[in-house]
C-alpha positions in Angstrom: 0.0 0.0 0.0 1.0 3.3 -0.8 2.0 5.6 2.1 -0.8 8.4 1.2 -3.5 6.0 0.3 -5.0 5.7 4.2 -4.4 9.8 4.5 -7.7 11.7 4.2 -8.6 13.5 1.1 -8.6 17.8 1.8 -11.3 19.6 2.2 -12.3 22.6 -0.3 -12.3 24.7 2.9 -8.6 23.0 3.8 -7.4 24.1 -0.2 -9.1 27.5 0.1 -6.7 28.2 3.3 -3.4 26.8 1.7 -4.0 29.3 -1.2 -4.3 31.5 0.8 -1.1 31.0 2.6 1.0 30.1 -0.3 0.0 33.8 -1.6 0.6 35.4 1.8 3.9 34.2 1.9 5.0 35.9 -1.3 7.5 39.0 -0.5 6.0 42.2 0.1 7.4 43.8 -3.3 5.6 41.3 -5.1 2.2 41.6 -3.1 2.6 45.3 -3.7 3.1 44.7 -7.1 0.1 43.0 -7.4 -2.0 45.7 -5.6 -0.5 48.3 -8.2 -3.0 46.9 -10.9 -5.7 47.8 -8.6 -8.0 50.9 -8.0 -6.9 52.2 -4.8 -10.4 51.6 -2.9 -10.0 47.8 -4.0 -6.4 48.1 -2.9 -7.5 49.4 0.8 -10.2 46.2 1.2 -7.6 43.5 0.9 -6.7 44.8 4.4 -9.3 42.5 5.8 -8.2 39.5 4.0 -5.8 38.9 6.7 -3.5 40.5 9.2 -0.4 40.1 7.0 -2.2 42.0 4.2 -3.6 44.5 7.3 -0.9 47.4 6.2 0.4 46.9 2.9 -2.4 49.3 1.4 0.3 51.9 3.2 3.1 51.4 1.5 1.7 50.1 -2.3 3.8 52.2 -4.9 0.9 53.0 -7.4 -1.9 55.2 -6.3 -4.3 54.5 -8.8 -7.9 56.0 -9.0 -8.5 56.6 -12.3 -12.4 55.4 -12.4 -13.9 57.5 -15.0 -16.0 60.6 -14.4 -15.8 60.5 -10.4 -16.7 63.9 -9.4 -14.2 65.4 -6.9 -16.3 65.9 -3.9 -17.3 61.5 -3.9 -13.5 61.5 -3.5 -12.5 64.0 -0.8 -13.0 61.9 2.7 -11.4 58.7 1.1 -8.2 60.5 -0.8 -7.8 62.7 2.4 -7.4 59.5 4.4 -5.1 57.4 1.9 -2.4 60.6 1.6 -2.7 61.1 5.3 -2.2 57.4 6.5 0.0 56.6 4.0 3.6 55.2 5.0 5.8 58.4 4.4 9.3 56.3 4.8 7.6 53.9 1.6 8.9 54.6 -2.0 5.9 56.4 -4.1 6.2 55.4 -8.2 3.3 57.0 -9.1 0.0 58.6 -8.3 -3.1 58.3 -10.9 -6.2 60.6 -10.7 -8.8 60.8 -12.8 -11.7 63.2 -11.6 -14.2 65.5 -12.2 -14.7 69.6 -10.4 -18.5 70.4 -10.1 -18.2 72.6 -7.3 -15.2 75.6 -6.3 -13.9 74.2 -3.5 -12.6 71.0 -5.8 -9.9 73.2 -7.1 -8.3 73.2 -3.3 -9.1 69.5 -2.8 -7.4 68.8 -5.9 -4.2 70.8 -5.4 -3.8 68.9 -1.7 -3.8 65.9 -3.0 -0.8 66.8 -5.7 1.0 68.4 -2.7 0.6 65.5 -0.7 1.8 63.2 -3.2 4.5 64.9 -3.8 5.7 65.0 0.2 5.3 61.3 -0.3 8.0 61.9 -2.8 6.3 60.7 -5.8 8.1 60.2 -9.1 5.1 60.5 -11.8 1.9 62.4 -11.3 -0.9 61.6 -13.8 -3.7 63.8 -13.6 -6.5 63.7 -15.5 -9.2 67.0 -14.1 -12.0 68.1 -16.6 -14.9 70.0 -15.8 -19.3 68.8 -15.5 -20.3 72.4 -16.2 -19.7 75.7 -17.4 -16.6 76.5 -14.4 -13.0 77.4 -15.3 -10.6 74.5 -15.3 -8.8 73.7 -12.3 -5.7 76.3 -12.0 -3.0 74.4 -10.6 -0.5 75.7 -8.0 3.5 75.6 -8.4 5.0 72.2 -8.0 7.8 71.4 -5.8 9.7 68.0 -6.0 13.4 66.7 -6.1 12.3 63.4 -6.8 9.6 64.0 -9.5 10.4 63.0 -13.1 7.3 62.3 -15.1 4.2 64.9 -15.0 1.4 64.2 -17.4 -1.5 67.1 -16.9 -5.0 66.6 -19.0 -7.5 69.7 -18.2 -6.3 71.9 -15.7 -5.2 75.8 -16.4 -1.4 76.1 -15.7 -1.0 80.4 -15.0 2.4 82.5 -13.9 4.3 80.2 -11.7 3.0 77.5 -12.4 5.0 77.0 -15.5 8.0 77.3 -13.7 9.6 73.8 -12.9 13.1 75.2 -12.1 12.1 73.9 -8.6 11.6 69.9 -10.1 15.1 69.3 -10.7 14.6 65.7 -11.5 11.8 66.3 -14.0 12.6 64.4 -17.0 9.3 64.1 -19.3 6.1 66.8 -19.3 3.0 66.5 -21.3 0.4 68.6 -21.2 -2.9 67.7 -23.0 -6.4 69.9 -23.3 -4.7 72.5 -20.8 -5.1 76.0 -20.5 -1.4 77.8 -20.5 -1.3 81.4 -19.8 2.5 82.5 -18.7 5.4 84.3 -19.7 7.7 80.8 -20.0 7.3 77.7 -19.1 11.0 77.0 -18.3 13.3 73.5 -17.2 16.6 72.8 -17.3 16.3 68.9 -16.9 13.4 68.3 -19.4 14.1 65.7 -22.0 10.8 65.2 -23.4 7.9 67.5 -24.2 4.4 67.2 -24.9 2.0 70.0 -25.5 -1.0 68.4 -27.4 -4.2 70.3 -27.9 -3.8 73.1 -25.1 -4.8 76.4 -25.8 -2.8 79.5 -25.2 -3.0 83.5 -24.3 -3.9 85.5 -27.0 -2.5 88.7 -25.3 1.2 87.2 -25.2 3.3 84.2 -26.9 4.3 81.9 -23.8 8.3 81.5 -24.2 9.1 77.7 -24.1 12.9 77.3 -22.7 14.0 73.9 -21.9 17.6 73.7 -23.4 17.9 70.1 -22.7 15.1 68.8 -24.5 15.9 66.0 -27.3 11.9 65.3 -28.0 9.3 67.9 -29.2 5.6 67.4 -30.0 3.3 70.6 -30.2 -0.5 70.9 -31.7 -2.4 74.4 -30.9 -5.5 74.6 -30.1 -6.2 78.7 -30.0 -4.0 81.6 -28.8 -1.2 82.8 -30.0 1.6 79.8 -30.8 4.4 80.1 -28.2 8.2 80.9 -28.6 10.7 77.8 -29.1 14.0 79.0 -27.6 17.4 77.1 -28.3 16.9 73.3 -28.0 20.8 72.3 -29.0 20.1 68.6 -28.4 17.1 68.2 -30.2 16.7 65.2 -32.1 12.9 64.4 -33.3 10.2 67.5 -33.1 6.5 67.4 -34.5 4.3 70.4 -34.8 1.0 70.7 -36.1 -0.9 74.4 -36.1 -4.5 74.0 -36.5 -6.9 77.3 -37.7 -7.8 78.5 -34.8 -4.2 80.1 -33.9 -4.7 84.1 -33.1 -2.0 84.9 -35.2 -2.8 87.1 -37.8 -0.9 90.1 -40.0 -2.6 93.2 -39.4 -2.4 93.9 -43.3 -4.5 91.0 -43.7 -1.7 89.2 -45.9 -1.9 84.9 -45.7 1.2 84.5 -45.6 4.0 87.5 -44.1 3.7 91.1 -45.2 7.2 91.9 -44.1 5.7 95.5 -43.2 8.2 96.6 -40.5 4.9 98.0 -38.7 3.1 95.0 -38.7 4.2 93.5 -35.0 2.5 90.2 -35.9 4.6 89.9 -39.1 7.8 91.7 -37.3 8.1 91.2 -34.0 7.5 88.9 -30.9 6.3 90.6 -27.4 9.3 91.6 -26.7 9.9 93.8 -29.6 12.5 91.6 -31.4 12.3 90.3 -34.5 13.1 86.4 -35.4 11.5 83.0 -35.3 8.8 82.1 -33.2 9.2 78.4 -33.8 11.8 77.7 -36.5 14.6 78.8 -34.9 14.2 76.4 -32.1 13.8 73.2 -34.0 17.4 74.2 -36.2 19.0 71.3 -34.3 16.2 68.5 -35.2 17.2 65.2 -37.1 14.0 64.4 -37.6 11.2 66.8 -38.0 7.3 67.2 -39.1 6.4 70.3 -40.2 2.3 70.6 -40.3 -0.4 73.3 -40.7 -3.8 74.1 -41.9 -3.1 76.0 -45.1 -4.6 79.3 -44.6 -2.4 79.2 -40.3 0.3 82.1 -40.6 2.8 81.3 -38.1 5.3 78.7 -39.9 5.1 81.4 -43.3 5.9 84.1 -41.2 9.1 82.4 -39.7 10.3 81.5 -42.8 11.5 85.4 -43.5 14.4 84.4 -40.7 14.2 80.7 -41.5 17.5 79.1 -39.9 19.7 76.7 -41.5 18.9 73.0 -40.5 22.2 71.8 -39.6 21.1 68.3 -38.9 18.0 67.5 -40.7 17.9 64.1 -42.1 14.1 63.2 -42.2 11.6 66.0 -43.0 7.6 65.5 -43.6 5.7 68.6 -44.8 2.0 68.7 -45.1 0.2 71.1 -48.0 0.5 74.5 -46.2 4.0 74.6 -47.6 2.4 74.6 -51.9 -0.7 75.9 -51.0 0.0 79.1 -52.5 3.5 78.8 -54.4 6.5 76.7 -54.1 8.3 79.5 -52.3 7.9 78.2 -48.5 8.9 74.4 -49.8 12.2 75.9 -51.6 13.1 78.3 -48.9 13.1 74.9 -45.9 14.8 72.9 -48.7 17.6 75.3 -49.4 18.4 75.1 -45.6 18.2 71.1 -45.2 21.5 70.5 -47.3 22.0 67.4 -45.7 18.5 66.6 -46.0 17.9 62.3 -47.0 14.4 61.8 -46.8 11.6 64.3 -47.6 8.3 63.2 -47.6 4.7 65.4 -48.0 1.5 64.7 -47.5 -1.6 65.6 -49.1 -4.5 63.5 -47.4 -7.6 66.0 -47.7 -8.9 67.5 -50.6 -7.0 70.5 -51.3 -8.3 74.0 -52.9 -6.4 75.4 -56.3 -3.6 77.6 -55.7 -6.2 80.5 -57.4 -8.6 80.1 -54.8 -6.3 81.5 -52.4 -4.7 85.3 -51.8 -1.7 85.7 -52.7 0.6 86.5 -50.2 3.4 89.2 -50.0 5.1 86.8 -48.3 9.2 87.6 -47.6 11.6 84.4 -47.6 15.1 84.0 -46.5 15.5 82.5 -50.0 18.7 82.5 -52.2 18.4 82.7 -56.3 19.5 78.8 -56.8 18.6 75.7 -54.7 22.0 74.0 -54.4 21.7 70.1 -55.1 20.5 67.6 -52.4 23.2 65.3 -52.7 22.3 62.8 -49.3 18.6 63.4 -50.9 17.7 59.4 -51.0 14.0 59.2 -51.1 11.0 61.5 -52.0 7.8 60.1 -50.6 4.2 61.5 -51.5 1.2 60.6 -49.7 -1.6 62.0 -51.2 -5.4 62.1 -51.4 -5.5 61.5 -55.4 -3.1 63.0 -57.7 -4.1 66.4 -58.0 -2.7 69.6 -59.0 -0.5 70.1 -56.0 0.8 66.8 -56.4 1.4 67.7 -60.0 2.7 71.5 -58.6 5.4 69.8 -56.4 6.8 67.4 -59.3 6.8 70.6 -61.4 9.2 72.5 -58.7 11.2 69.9 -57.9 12.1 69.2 -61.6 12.9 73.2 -62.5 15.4 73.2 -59.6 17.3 69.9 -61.2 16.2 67.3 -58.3 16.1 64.0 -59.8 13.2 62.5 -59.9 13.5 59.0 -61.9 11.9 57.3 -59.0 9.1 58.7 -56.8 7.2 57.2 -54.1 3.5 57.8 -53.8 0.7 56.7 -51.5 -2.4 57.7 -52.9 -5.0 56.5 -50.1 -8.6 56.7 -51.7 -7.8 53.9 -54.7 -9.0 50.7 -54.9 -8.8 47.4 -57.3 -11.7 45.7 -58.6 -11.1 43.4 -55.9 -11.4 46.1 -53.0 -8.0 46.1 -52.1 -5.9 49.0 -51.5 -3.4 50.1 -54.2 -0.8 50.7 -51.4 2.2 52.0 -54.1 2.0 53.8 -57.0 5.5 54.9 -58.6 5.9 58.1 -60.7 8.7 58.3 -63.5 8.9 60.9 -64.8 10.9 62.3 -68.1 12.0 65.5 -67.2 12.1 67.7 -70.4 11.5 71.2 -71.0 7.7 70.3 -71.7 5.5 71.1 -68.8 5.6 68.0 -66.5 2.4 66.0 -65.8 2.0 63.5 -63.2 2.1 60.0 -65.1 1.4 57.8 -62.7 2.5 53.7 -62.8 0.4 51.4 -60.7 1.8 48.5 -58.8 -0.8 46.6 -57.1 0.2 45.3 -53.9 -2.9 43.0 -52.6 -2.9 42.4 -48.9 -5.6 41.8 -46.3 -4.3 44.9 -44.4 -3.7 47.5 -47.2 
């Protein structure tokens, strides 16, 4: 007989209990771990489970409570309580918070808790704050940390101070999405990595941007007046994208840059110099996307001081750069010399170049685009084959670019099959005739276009 045959067989109650052990013998960095993954009032109910889970809620490293349209007041007793009990001597990776104001007194509730989190020495804050009715967004107060490194803000108004992040030494990567940001700078030394997506600006004053250390730009407008890029030396990848409801304007109503000393717009930034308001910051880029609503006034203007791009190997243009002319699209290519791949998109419908005013426009052109010699690819992505496709092949033949071989995408054919032609290549005979877009079709059939 076997020596386990005469022992008794467990009981479910028996199995449930050695589970039970065998989990609450795991190390505590594991069990926290664990309760990471949970929402932070789920976290605090394991403390009944047993006493070896009784205080572990304390010293957990996430602080997550990121439940979805929690108003801020349903909060305030239980977030007051989880700050305040917390361990302060436990490590703190990140606190999440997701909530809602209804009332005036959330904007103080709010601002505790990030000051509380950051005395627990927290090293990323993600807050999420938007707003049930017609009140302000949540203005935010200055933020003090030496161990804070990540910061990602969605909703509230960041004013004055509050821009200033000279006292987070540590901070490493910001992003600010569907935020309100009124201020003279926003300044940091130790950024690396900036994100300003969909936030709205003054449009009294262009907010300065100075974070010298920065190797990683992205920044879409939503309204105001499109802030002022100082020196980024280490830059290596930036991506703007200025949408029509920017409140820059020339005062001579021009579409482009009147070059009218008068014109501050046109001439000067607030500080009554003249010079880039974004060009001259992104000189240093590698890799860079260039983007705008064709009739936005900003990237035209800038090209009257447009700055050589030392370091530009990858460069992706939209259709605000041939809406008009070819003039913006020669003036960024004679300062990419060591330019290797340029690509341009054209994925709406665009308007004829005669449908739009023509624009007194100044460039800091020369008389002769010097050859592209690292030039190694020319993509198009494009909507159909239109006229500014055709306009682009025109200017790119006159100033002796070869273009044997171009790459397009055009997105809105299909085969008789339903599949998406995903290449078409354009060779092109260049001659003194006028050139015409002849396009050659290769169909490339695959299930995901």
């Amino acid at each position: 007989m076997h020596s386990l045959d005469g022992m008794a067989a467990p009981t479910p109650e028996a199995d449930r209990s050695a589970a039970a052990d065998r989990l609450s013998a795991l190390p505590d960095g594991v069990l926290h771990h664990v309760l990471g993954f949970l929402q932070a009032d789920e976290a605090v109910r394991t403390s009944v489970l047993s006493p070896r889970w009784r205080d572990l809620w304390r010293s957990m490293p996430v602080l997550r409570v990121t439940r979805r349209r929690v108003l801020v007041q349903s909060l305030r007793r239980f977030l007051d309580h989880l700050l305040l009990l917390r361990d302060s001597a436990s490590r703190l990776d990140a606190f999440l918070l997701d909530c809602v104001r209804h009332l005036d007194d959330d904007v103080v509730d709010v601002n505790l808790w990030l000051r509380h989190a950051l005395l627990c020495h927290a090293r990323a804050l993600v807050v999420s704050v938007v707003c049930s009715n017609l009140l302000d967004r949540v203005p935010l107060r200055p933020l003090v940390s030496e161990h804070l490194t990540v910061l990602d803000l969605h909703g509230p108004s960041l004013q004055g101070k509050c821009l200033d992040f000279s006292r987070c030494p540590e901070l490493k990567d910001l992003k600010l999405s569907n935020c309100n940001i009124d201020g003279e700078v926003l300044y940091s030394m130790s950024l690396e990595r900036l994100c300003i997506d969909q936030c709205s600006f003054s449009s009294d004053r262009r907010t300065r941007i100075s974070a010298p250390g920065l190797v990683w730009l992205k920044l879409t407008s939503n309204g105001g007046r499109t802030p002022v890029l100082e020196d980024m030396p280490l830059l290596v990848t930036a991506e703007v994208f200025i949408d029509g409801k920017s409140a820059d304007t020339c005062h001579n109503d021009d579409p482009g840059y009147c070059g009218n000393g008068s014109c501050v717009n046109c001439y000067g930034i607030d500080d009554g110099s003249a010079g880039c308001v974004l060009l001259q910051g992104l000189a240093a880029a590698t890799e860079l996307k260039l983007m705008s609503v064709p009739e936005a006034f900003i990237l035209k203007r800038d090209l009257r001081f447009c700055p050589t791009f030392s370091k530009l190997k990858t460069l992706l243009l939209n259709g605000w750069c041939v809406a008009t002319d070819d003039h913006a699209l020669i003036c960024i290519l004679q300062h990419s010399l060591d330019l290797e791949n340029l690509t341009l998109e054209f994925l709406k419908a665009g308007q004829p170049r005669n449908t739009f005013i023509p624009s007194k426009a100044i460039y800091n052109s020369v008389e002769q685009l010097y050859a592209l010699e690292n030039l190694r690819r020319i993509d198009v992505t494009c909507h159909q084959v239109d006229e500014r496709v055709n306009n682009f092949l025109k200017c790119m033949a006159t100033h002796g670019i070869p273009l044997e071989e171009i790459s397009i995408q055009q997105k809105n054919i299909f085969s008789e099959f339903g599949k998406p032609i995903a290449k078409i290549v354009l060779k092109l005979s260049v001659s003194s005739a006028p050139v015409t877009a002849r396009p050659v079709y290769e169909n490339i059939y695959s299930a995901d276009g």
